[in-house]
ZALOKOL-600027 format. One line per field, with one value per residue (C-alpha): residue number from 1; residue in one letter; x, y, z. Coordinates in pm, 1 decimal. Example, Ala and Ser with C-alpha at 12.3 -4.5 7.8 and 13.67 -1.06 7.14 Angstrom:
nr <- [1,2]
rest <- [A,S]
x <- [1230.0,1367.0]
y <- [-450.0,-106.0]
z <- [780.0,714.0]
END
This chain:
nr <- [1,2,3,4,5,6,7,8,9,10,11,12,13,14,15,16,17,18,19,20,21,22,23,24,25,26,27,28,29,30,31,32,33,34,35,36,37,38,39,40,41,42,43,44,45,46,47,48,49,50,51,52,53,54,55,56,57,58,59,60,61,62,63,64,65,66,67,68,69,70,71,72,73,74,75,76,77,78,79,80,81,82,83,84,85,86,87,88,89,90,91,92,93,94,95,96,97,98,99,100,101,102,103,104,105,106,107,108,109,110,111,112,113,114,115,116,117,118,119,120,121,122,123,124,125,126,127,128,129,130,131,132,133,134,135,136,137,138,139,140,141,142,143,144,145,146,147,148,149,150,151,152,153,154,155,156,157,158,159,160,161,162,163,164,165,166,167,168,169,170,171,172,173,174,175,176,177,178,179,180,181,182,183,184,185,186,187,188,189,190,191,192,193,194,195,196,197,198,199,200,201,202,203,204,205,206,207,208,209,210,211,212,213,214,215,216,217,218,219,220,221,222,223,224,225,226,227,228,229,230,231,232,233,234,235,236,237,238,239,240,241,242,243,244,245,246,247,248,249,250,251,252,253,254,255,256,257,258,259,260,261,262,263,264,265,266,267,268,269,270,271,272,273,274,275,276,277,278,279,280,281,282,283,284,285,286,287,288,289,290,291,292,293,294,295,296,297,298,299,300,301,302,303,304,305,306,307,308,309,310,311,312,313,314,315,316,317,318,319,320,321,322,323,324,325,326,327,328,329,330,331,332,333,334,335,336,337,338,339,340,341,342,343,344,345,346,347,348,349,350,351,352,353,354,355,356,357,358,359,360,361,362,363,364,365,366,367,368,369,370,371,372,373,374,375,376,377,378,379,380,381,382,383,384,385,386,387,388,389,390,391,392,393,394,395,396,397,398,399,400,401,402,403,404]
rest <- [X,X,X,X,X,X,X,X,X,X,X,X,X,X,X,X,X,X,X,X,X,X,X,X,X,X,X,X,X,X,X,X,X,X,X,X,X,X,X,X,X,X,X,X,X,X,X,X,X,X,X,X,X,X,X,X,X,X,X,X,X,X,X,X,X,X,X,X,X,X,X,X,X,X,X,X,X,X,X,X,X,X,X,X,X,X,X,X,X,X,X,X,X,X,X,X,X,X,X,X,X,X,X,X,X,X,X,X,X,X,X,X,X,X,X,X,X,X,X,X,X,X,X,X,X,X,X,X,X,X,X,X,X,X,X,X,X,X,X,X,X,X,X,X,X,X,X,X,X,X,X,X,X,X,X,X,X,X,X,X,X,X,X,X,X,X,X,X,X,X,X,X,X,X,X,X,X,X,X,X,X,X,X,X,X,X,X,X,X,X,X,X,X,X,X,X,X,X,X,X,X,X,X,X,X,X,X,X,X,X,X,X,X,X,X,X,X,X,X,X,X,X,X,X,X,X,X,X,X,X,X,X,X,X,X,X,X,X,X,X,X,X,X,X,X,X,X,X,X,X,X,X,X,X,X,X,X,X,X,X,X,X,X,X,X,X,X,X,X,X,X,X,X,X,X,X,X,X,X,X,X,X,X,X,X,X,X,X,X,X,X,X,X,X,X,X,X,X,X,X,X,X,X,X,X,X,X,X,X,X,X,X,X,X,X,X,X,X,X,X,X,X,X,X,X,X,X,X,X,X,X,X,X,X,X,X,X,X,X,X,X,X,X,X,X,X,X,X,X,X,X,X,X,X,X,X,X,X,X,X,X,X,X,X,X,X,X,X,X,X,X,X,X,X,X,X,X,X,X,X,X,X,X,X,X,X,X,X,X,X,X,X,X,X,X,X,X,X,X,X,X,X,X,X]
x <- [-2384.7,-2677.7,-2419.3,-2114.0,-2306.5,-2451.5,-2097.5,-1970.3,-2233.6,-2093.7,-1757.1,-1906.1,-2129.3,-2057.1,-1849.0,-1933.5,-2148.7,-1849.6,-1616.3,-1879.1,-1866.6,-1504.8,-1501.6,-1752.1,-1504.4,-1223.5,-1426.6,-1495.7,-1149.6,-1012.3,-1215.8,-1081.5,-736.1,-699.7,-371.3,-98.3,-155.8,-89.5,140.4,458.9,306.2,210.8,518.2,652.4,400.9,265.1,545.6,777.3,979.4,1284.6,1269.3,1512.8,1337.9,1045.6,1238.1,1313.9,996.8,873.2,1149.8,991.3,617.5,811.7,933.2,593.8,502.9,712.6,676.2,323.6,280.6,521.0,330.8,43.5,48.5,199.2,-123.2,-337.1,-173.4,-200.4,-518.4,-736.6,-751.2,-1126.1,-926.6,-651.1,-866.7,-1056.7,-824.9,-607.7,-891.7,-995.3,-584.3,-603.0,-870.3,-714.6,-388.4,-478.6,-632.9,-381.2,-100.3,-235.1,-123.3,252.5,464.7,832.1,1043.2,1158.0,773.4,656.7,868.6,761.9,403.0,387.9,577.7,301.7,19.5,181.3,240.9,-53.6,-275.1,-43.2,-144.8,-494.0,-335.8,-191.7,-540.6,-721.3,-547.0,-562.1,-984.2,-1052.7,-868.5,-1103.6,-1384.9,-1368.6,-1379.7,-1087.2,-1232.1,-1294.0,-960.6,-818.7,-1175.9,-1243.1,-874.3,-991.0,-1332.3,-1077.9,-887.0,-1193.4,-1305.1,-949.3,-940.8,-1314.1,-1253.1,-897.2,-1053.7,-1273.4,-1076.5,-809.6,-1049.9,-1236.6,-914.5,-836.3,-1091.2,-1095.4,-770.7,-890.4,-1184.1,-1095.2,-703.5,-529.5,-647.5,-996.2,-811.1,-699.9,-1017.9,-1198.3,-904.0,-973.2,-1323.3,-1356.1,-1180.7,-1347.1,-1659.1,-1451.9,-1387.4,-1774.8,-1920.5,-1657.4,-1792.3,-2152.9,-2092.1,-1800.7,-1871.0,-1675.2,-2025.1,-2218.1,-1976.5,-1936.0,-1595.4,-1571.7,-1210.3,-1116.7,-729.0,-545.7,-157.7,-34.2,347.7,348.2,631.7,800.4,778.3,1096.5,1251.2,1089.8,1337.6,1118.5,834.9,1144.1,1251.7,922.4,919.2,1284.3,1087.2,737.8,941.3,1136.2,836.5,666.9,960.4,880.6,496.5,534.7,697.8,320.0,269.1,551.0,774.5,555.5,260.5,578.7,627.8,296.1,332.5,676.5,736.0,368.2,218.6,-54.6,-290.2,-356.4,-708.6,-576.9,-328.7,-606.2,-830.6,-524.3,-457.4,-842.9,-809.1,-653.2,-922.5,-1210.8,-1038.9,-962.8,-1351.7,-1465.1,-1195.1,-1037.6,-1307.5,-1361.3,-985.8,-924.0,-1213.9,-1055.6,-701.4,-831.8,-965.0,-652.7,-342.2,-144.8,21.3,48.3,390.1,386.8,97.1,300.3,580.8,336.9,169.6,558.4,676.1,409.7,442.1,805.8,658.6,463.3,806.6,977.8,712.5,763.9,1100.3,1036.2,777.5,687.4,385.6,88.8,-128.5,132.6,51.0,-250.3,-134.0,143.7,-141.6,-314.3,-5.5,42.5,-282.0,-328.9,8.7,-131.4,-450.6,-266.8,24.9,-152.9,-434.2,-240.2,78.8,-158.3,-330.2,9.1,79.9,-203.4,-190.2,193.3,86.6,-150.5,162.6,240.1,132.9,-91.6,-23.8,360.1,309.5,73.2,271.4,617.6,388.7,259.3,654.5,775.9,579.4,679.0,1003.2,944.6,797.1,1134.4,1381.3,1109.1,1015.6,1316.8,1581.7,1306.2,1314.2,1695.8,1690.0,1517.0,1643.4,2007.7,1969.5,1630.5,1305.7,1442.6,1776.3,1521.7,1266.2,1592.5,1698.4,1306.6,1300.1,1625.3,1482.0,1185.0,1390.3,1590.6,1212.4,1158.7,1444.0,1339.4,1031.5,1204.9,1369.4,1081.0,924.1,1207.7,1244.4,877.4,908.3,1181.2,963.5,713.0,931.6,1059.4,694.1,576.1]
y <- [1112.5,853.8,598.8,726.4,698.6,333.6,189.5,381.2,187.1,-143.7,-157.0,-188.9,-482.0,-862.7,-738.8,-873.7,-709.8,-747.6,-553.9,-244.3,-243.2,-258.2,6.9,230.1,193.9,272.4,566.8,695.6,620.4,791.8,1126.6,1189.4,1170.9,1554.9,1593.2,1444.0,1677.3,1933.3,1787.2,1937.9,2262.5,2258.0,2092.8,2447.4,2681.1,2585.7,2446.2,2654.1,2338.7,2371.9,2142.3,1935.3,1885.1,1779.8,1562.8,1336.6,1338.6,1248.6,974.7,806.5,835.1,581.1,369.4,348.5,229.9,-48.1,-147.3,-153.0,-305.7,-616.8,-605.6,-598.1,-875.6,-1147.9,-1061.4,-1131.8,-1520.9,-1587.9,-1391.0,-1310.2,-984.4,-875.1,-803.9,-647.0,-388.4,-344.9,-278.4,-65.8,182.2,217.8,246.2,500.0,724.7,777.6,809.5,1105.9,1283.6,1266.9,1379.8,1728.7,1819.9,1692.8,1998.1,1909.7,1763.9,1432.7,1411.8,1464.6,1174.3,932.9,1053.0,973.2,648.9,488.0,640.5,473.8,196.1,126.5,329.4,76.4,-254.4,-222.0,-227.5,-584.0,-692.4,-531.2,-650.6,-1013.2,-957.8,-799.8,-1123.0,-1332.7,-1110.8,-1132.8,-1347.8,-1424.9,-1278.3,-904.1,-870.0,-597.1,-418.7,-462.3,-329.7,-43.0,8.8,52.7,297.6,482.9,500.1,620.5,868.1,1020.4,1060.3,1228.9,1437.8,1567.2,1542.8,1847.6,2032.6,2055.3,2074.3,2407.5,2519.7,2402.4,2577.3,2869.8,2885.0,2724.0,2622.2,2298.8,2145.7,2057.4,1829.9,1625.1,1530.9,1493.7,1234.3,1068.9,1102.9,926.6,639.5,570.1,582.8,343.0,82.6,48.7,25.1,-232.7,-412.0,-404.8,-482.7,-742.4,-966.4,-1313.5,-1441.2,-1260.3,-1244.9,-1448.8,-1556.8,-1618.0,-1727.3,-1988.2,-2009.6,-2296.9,-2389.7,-2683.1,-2606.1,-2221.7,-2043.3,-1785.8,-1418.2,-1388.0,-1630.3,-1552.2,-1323.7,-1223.4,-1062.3,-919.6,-728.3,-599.5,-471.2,-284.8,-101.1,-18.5,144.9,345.7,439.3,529.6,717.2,936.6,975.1,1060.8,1365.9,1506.8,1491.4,1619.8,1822.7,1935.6,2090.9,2346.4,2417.9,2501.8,2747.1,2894.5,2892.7,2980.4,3150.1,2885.7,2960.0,2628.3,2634.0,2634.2,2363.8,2131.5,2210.6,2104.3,1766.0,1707.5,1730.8,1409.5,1241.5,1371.5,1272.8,933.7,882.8,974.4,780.1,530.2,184.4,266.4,324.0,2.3,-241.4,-108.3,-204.5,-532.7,-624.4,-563.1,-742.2,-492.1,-738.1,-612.2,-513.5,-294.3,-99.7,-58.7,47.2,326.5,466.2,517.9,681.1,922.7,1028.6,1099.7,1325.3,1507.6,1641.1,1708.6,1950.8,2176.8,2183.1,2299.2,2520.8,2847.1,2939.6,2829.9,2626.4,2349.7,2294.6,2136.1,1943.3,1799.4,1692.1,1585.9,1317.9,1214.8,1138.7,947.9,738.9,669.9,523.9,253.1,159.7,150.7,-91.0,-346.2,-319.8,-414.1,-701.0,-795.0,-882.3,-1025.3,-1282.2,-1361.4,-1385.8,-1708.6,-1886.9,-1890.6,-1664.4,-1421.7,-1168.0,-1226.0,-1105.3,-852.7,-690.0,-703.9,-530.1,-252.8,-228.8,-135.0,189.2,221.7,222.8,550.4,683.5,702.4,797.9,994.0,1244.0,1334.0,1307.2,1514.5,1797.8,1795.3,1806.2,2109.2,2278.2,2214.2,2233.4,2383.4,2277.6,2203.3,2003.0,1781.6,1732.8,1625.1,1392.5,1254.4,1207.1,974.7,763.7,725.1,623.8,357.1,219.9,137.7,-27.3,-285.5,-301.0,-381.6,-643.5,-799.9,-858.5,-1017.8,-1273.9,-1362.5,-1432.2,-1701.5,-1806.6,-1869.5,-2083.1,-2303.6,-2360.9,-2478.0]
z <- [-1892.4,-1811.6,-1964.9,-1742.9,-1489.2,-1559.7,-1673.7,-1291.8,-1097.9,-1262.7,-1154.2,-814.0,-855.2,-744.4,-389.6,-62.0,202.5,435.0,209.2,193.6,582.8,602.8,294.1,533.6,893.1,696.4,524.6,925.0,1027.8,727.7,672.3,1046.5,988.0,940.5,1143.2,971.0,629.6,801.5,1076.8,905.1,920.0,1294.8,1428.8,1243.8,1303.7,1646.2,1855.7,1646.1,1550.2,1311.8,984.6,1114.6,1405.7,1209.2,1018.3,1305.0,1400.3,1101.8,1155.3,1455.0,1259.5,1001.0,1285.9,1496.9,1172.5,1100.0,1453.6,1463.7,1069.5,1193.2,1539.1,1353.8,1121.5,1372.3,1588.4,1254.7,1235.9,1595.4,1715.9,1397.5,1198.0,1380.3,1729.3,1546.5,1384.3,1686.3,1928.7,1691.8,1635.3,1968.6,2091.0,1801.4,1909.2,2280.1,2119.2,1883.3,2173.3,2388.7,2126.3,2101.9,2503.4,2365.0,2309.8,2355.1,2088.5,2225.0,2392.3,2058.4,1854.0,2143.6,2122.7,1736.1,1752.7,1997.5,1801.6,1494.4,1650.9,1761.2,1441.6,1206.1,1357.7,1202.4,792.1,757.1,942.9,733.3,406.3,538.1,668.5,287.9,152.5,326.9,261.1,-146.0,-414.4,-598.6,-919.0,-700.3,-533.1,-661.7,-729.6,-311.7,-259.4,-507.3,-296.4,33.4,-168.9,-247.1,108.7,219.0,-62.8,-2.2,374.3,258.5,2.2,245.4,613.2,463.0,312.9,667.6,829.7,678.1,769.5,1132.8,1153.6,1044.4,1270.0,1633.1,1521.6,1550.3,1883.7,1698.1,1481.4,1733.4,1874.3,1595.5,1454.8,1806.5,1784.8,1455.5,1517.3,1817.9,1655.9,1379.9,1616.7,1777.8,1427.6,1353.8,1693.1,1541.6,1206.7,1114.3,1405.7,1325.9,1405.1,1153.4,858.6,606.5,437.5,99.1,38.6,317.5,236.4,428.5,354.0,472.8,408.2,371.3,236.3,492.4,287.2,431.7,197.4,-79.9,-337.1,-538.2,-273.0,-118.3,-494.0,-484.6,-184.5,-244.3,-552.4,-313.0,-70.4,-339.3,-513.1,-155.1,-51.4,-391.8,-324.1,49.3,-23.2,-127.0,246.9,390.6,204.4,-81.9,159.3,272.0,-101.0,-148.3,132.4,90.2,-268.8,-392.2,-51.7,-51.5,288.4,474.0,300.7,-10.5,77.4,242.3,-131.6,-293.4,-142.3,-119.3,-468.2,-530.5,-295.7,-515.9,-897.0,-710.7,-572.1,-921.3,-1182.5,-989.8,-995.7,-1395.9,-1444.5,-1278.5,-1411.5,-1758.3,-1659.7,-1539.4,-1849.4,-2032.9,-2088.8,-1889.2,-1616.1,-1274.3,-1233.3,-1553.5,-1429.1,-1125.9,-1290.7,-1547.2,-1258.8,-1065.1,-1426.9,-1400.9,-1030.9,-1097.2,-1422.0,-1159.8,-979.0,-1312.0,-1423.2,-1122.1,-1287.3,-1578.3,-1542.0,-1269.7,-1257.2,-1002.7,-1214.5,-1278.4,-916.2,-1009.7,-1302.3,-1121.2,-827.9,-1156.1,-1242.3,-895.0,-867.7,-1141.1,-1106.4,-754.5,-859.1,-1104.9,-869.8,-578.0,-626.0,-883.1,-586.5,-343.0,-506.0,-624.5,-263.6,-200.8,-448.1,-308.7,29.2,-75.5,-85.3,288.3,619.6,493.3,797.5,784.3,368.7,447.5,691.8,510.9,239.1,513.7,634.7,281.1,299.1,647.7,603.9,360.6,628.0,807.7,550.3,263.5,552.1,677.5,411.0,232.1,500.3,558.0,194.0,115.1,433.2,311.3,-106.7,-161.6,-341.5,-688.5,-620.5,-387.6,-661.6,-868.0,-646.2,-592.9,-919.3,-994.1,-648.7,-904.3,-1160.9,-926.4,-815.3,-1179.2,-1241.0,-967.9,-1109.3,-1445.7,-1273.9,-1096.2,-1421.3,-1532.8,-1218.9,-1267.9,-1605.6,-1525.5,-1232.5,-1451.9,-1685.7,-1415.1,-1320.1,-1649.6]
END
């Protein structure tokens, strides 16, 4: 155990003060975030929303996002990713406040597209800020530490949601989201001053390379927002079969989710210091950890009984912490080639785009066909993200040639 725990503290060692702070704000911002778990299940519940109501809004939460990723990153190349982050987290904190007195149905898709838009400008700053922040050598361990933040305040923001809800109901959630990332955005203020931080990768192109040309970014992206499209349907469509299909309470829901926080916070540096020292490339970790989340939607296939809810949280989970991380540093390591904002966001937009179609295609889906013909058709998306990924690899490899 005293060696576990050794080895643990290890896989943190050699990253920049800088990258702990931004680890911490994110941890704040993060752990507040208790609404949109359980936003499905309000829209329903509370404001007595139809599922294909929620679908659309769900819709415009995708589109706030792309707006606000694009937004977001072509601030970060003209203004600098510190007033990006900044402004997003304090726009964020009024936003989330202000949502909860939003009860009508187009109110409500205009509400979530600004707090999107405005929540979603802070990711491609943040990339670009943790680029500058670490050494080349600790990339995808800081990305890791981010994930780890994000994950903790997850793991713990539904499991106190739950019980929020069960105590003084939904309304708390939305100021303590607000609250949060106030609080976010005035430690940012005191901590990651330009001023007083130090960058450790200055990266300067003379002649950068627009992401936009670039084919083989773009192939990557095609299989990220597949593959999100698949693991988005744990927060929107899979909460509701949790509650309809096994009579989960929204306790037990918010202890299920915070699950996958907790086995991430404990596993996920080791996993990926191992993988790093291995000859695994990038893209086929990527494409292992997608093969597994699809797994996780094929066992509720086969198998009817409540404890495969856990294992199949168990897969996702673990799928998640290999494809996100290597993904991420994947486009990271692209983006030196040109405007590391324009990449950055592109990379942010993939997901957001999943956002609009995972969500609602997802709800229409099992409104229309049911759980199990939707975890069907999840799963052959899964299958179509790893055939891009399969063909990624294969335009880097002749990428590679032509270079050398």
């Amino acid at each position: 155990m005293k060696k576990f725990y050794t080895n643990y503290i290890n896989t943190f060692r050699g990253l920049s003060k800088e990258v702990w702070w931004l680890a911490f704000i994110t941890l704040i911002n993060r752990a507040g975030t208790m609404v949109i778990p359980f936003l499905s299940l309000y829209l329903t519940k509370n404001l007595n929303f139809l599922l294909s109501d929620v679908g659309w809004i769900m819709s415009f939460f995708g589109l706030g996002s792309v707006a606000g990723s694009w937004i977001g990153g072509k601030l970060t190349d003209k203004i600098g990713s510190y007033r990006v982050m900044f402004f997003s987290l304090l726009g964020t904190g009024f936003s989330f406040v202000a949502l909860q007195f939003v009860t009508s149905f187009i109110g409500f898709c205009a509400g979530i597209f600004g707090l999107m838009l405005i929540a979603d400008a802070f990711r491609p700053a943040m990339y670009v800020a943790l680029n500058a922040y670490s050494k080349s050598e600790n990339k995808t361990r800081s990305v890791t530490l981010i994930r780890l933040a994000i994950n903790l305040g997850f793991s713990a923001g539904p499991a106190i949601g739950g019980i929020i809800i069960a105590t003084i109901g939904y309304k708390g959630l939305f100021w303590i989201d607000g609250i949060t990332c106030l609080s976010a955005g005035i430690l940012l203020l005191q901590v990651l001053n330009p001023k007083k931080s130090k960058v450790l990768d200055k990266l300067s192109v003379k002649n950068p390379v627009s992401a936009y040309s670039d084919s083989v970014f773009w192939i990557f992206l095609l299989a990220m927002m597949l593959f999100g499209a698949v693991f988005m349907q744990y927060f929107s469509t899979m909460p509701l079969y949790y509650k309809d299909v096994y009579f989960l309470s929204e306790q037990q829901i918010g202890l299920l989710l915070g699950m996958n926080g907790l086995v991430i916070f404990l596993l996920e540096m080791p996993l990926i210091k191992w993988l790093e020292d291995s000859k695994f490339s990038k893209v086929g970790l990527m494409l292992f950890g997608g093969i597994l989340i699809a797994i996780s939607f094929v066992v509720l296939l086969l198998f009817n009984w409540a404890g495969i809810l856990i294992i199949g949280m168990f897969l996702m989970t673990v799928g998640e912490m290999i494809a996100f991380p290597f993904s991420n540093a994947f486009a990271m390591e692209r983006a030196r080639k040109g405007n590391q904002g324009e990449y950055m966001a592109l990379y942010t937009i993939a997901f957001s785009f999943s956002h609009i179609f995972s969500h609602n295609s997802g709800l229409q889906l099992v409104s229309s066909l049911g759980f199990n013909t939707t975890w069907m058709i999840v799963t052959a998306v899964a299958a179509l993200s790893a055939f891009f990924m399969l063909l990624l690899l294969a335009m880097l490899k002749k990428e590679k040639q032509i270079l050398t």
